[in-house]
C-alpha positions as CSV (number, residue, x, y, z in Angstrom):
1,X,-22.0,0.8,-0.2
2,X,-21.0,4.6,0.1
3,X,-17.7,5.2,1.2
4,X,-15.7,9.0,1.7
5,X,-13.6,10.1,-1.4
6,X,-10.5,10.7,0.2
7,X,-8.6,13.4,-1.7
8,X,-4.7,12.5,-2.1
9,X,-3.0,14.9,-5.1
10,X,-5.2,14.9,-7.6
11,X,-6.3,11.8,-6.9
12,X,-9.6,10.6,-5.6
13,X,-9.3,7.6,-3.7
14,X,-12.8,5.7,-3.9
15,X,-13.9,7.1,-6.6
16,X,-14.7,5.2,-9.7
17,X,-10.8,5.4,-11.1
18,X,-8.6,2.6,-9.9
19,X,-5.8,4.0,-8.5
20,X,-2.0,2.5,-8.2
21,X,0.2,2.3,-4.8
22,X,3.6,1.5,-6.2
23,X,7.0,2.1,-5.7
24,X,10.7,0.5,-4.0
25,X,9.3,-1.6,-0.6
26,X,12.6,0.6,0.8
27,X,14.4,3.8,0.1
28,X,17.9,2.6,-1.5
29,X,20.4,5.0,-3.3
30,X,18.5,7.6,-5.2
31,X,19.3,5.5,-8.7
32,X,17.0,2.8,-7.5
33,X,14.5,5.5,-6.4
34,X,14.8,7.6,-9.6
35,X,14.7,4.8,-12.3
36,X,11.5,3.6,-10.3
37,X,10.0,6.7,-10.8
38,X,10.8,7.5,-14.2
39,X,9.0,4.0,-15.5
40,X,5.9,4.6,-13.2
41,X,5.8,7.6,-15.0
42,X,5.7,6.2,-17.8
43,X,3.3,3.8,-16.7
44,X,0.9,6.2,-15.0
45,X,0.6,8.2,-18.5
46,X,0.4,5.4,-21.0
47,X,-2.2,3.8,-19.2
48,X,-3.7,7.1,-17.6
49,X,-3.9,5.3,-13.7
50,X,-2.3,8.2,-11.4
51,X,-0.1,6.5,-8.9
52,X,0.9,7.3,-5.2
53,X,4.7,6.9,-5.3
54,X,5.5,4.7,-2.1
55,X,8.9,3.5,-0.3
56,X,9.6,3.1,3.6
57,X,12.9,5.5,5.2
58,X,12.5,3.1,7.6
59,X,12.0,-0.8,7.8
60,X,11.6,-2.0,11.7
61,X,10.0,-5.2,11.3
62,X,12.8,-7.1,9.3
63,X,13.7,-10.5,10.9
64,X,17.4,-9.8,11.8
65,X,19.4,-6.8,13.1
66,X,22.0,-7.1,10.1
67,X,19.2,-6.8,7.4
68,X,19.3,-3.4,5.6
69,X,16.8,-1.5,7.1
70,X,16.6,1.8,5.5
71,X,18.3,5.1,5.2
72,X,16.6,7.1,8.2
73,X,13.8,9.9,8.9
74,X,16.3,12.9,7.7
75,X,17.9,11.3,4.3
76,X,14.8,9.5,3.4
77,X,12.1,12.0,3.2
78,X,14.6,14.5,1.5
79,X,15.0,11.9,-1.6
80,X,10.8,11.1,-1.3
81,X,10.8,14.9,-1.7
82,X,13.0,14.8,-4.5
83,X,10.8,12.1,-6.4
84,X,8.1,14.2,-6.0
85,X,9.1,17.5,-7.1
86,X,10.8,15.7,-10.6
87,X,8.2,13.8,-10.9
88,X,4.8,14.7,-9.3
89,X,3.7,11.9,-7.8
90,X,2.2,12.2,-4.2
91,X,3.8,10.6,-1.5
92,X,3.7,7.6,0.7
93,X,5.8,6.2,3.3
94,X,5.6,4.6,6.6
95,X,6.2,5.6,10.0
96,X,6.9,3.1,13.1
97,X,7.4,6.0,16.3
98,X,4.9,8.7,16.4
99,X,7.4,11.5,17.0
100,X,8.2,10.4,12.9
101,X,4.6,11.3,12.3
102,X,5.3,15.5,12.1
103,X,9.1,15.4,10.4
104,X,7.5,12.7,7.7
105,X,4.2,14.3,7.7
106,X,5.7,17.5,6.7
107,X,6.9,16.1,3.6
108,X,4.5,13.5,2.2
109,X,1.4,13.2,1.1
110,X,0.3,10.2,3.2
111,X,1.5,8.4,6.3
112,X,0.8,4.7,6.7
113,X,0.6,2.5,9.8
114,X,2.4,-0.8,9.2
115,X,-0.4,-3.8,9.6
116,X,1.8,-4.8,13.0
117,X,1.1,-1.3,14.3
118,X,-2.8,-0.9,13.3
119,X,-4.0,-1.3,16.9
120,X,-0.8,1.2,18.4
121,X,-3.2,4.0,19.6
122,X,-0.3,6.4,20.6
123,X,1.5,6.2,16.7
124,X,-2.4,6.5,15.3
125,X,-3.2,9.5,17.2
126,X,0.2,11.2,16.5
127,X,0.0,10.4,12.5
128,X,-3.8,11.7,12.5
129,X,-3.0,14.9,14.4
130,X,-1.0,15.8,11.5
131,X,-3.7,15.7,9.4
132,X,-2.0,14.1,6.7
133,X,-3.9,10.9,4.7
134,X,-3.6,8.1,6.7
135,X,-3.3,4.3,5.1
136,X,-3.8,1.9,7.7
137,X,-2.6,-1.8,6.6
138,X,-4.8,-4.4,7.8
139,X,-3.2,-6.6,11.2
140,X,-2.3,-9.9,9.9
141,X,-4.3,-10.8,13.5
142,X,-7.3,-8.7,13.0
143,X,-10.7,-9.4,11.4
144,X,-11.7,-7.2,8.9
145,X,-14.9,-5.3,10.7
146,X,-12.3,-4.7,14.0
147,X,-10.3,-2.1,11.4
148,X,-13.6,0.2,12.8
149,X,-11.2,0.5,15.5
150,X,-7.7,2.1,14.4
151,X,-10.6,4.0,11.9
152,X,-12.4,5.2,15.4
153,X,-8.7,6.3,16.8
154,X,-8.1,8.4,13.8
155,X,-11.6,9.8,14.1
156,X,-11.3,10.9,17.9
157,X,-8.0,12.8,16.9
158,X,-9.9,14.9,14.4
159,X,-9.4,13.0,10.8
160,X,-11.3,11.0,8.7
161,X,-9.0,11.7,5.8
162,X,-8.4,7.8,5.9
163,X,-7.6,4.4,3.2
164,X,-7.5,0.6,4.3
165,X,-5.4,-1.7,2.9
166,X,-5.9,-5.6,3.2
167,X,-3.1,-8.2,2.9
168,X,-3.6,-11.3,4.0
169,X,-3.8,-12.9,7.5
170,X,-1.6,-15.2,8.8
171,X,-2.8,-18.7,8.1
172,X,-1.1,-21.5,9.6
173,X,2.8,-20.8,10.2
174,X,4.8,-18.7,8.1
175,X,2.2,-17.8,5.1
176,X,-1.0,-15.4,4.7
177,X,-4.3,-16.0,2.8
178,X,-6.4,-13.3,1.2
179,X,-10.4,-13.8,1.9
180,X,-12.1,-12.2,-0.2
181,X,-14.6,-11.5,2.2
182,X,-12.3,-9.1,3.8
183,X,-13.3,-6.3,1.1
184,X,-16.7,-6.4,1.7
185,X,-16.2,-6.2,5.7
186,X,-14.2,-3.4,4.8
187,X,-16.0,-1.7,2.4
188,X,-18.2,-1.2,4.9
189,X,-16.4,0.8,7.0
190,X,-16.9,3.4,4.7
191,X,-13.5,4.4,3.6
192,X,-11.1,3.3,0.3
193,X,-10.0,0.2,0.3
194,X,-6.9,-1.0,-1.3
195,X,-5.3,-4.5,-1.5
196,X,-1.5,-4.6,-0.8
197,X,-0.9,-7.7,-3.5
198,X,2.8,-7.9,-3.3
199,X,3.0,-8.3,0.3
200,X,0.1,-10.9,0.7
201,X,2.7,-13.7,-1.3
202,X,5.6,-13.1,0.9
203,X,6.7,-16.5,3.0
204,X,7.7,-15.6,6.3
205,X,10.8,-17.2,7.9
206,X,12.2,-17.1,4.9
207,X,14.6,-14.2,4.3
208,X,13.0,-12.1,1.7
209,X,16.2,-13.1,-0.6
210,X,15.5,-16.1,-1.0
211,X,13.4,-16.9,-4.2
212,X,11.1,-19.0,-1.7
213,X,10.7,-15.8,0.3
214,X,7.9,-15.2,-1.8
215,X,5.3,-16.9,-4.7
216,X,5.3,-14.3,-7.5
217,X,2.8,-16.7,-9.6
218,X,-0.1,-15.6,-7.4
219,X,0.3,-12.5,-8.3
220,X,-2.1,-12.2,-11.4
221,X,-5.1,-14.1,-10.0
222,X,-5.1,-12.7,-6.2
223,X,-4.7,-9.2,-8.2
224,X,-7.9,-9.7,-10.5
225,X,-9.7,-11.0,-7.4
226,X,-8.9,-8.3,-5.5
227,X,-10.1,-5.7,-7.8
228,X,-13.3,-8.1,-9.0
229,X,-14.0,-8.1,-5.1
230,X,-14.4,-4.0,-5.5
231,X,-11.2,-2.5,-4.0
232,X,-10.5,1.2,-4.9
233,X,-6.7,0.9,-5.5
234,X,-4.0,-1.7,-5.8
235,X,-0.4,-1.5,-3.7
236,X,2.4,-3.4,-5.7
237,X,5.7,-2.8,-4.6
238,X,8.5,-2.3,-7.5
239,X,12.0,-2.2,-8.2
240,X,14.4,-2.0,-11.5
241,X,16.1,-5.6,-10.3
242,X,13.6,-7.3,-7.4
243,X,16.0,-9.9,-7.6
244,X,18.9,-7.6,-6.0
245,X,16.3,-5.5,-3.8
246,X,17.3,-4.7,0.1
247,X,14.0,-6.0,1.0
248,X,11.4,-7.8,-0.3
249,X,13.8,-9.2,-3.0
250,X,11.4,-12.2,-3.7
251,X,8.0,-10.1,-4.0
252,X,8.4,-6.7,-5.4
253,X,7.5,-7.2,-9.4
254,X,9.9,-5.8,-11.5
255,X,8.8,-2.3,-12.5
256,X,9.3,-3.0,-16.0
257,X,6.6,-5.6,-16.6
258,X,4.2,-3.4,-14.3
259,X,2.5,-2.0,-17.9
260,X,1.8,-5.3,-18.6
261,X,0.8,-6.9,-15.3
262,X,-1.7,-3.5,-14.9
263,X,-3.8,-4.1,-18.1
264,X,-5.8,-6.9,-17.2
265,X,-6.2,-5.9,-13.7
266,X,-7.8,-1.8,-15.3
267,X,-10.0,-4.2,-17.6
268,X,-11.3,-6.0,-14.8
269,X,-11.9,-3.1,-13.0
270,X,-13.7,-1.1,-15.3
271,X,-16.1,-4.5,-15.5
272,X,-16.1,-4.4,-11.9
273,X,-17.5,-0.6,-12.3
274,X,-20.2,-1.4,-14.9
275,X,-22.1,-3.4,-12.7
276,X,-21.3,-2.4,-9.2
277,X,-24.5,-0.4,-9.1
278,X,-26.3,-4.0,-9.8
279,X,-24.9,-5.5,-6.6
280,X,-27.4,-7.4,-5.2
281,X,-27.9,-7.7,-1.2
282,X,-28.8,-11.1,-0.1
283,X,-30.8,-11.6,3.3
């Protein structure tokens, strides 16, 4: 299935190189944000994967009004800028409001649309207008072949510099489920595809401090499925201590066991690679 190569940085998302979404789910103080970036540095060179460096100024969705929810537009995207010019990485981060979309836009390399937000035609239009790359996360309430429609939004405001990312629908109450189907639908589509792994094991209604906020032992299988299933990149959140993280304390994977974690998920890929010109179509 031919997709666009979508050029963020130097790196070209849907191409045959897997590439790596990864950073703090939050901005905290710039030691968290630093140290981060330092190991995925470290990461990105002795594994050669080049990484997007991701982490939200702002968090809107969190369950109560006394959870930390992120430094603001102004502060956060001076310290994203900061992460980038020490360490090169290009740029990530969410917006919620689409008069964010030009002050964040200005900054980073790529704006994403939070998977509550996907069908929000005003904040699309605004964040494609800039003309920045746009990642739009998958609605929990969506099927896969509907993302044609936030993709169509994006195209109608004059940009088709655009990445998917799947994680999980809501199945049941309080959980998500990854089909693997859902990579093939949209594959289709004709844009990158990356699976958002961390966040598809968080338990909602369950404060993300809690260790039963989330099921870290999923993590290596849904990842190798993911990537078997032909996704161009991989989103896993990180943080120096996940266990003392402002958010998603009981999914982000401790950025010092990312080497590790990544090596059988680049060997699977580069399988995945080998034979994706085989594919066979069945009627």
């Amino acid at each position: 299935m031919s997709k666009k190569i979508v050029k963020v940085g130097n790196i070209e998302c849907g191409a045959d190189e897997l590439f790596l979404i990864s950073g703090p789910c939050v901005i905290e103080d710039e030691s968290i944000m630093m140290k981060t970036a330092e190991k995925l540095k470290e990461v990105s060179e002795r594994l050669n994967i080049k990484i997007i460096y991701k982490s939200s100024f702002q968090k809107d969705n969190r369950s109560s009004v006394k959870y930390y929810d992120g430094p603001g537009l102004d502060k956060g995207v001076k310290l994203l800028a900061k992460v980038r010019e020490q360490f090169g990485f290009p740029i990530l981060t969410d917006i919620h409001y689409p008069d964010q979309a030009k002050a964040a836009g200005d900054v980073v390399d790529v704006l994403q649309i939070p998977a509550y937000l996907c069908m929000q035609t005003t904040l699309m239009v605004a964040a494609a207008k800039t003309g920045k790359t746009i990642n739009i996360k998958h609605g929990q309430f969506l099927s896969p072949d509907n993302m044609k429609h936030p993709v169509g939004k994006c195209l109608e405001a004059g940009n088709d510099n655009i990445i998917l990312t799947e994680r999980g629908y809501t199945f049941g109450y309080n959980d998500l489920i990854v089909d693997p189907r859902s990579f093939y639908h949209m594959n289709k589509i004709g844009y990158p595809v990356v699976f958002d792994v961390t966040h598809s094991i968080r338990k909602y209604g369950i404060p993300s401090a809690d260790a039963k906020g989330g099921a870290r032992e999923f993590l290596p299988v849904l990842s190798r499925a993911g990537v078997a299933s032909g996704v161009d990149g991989v989103f896993i959140e990180t943080h120096p201590e996940p266990e003392k993280a402002l958010c998603d304390a009981a999914s982000q994977l401790c950025v010092y066991d990312l080497e590790e974690f990544m090596k059988p998920i680049l060997e699977m890929h580069a399988v995945e690679v080998k034979y994706r010109s085989r594919e066979v179509v069945l009627a």
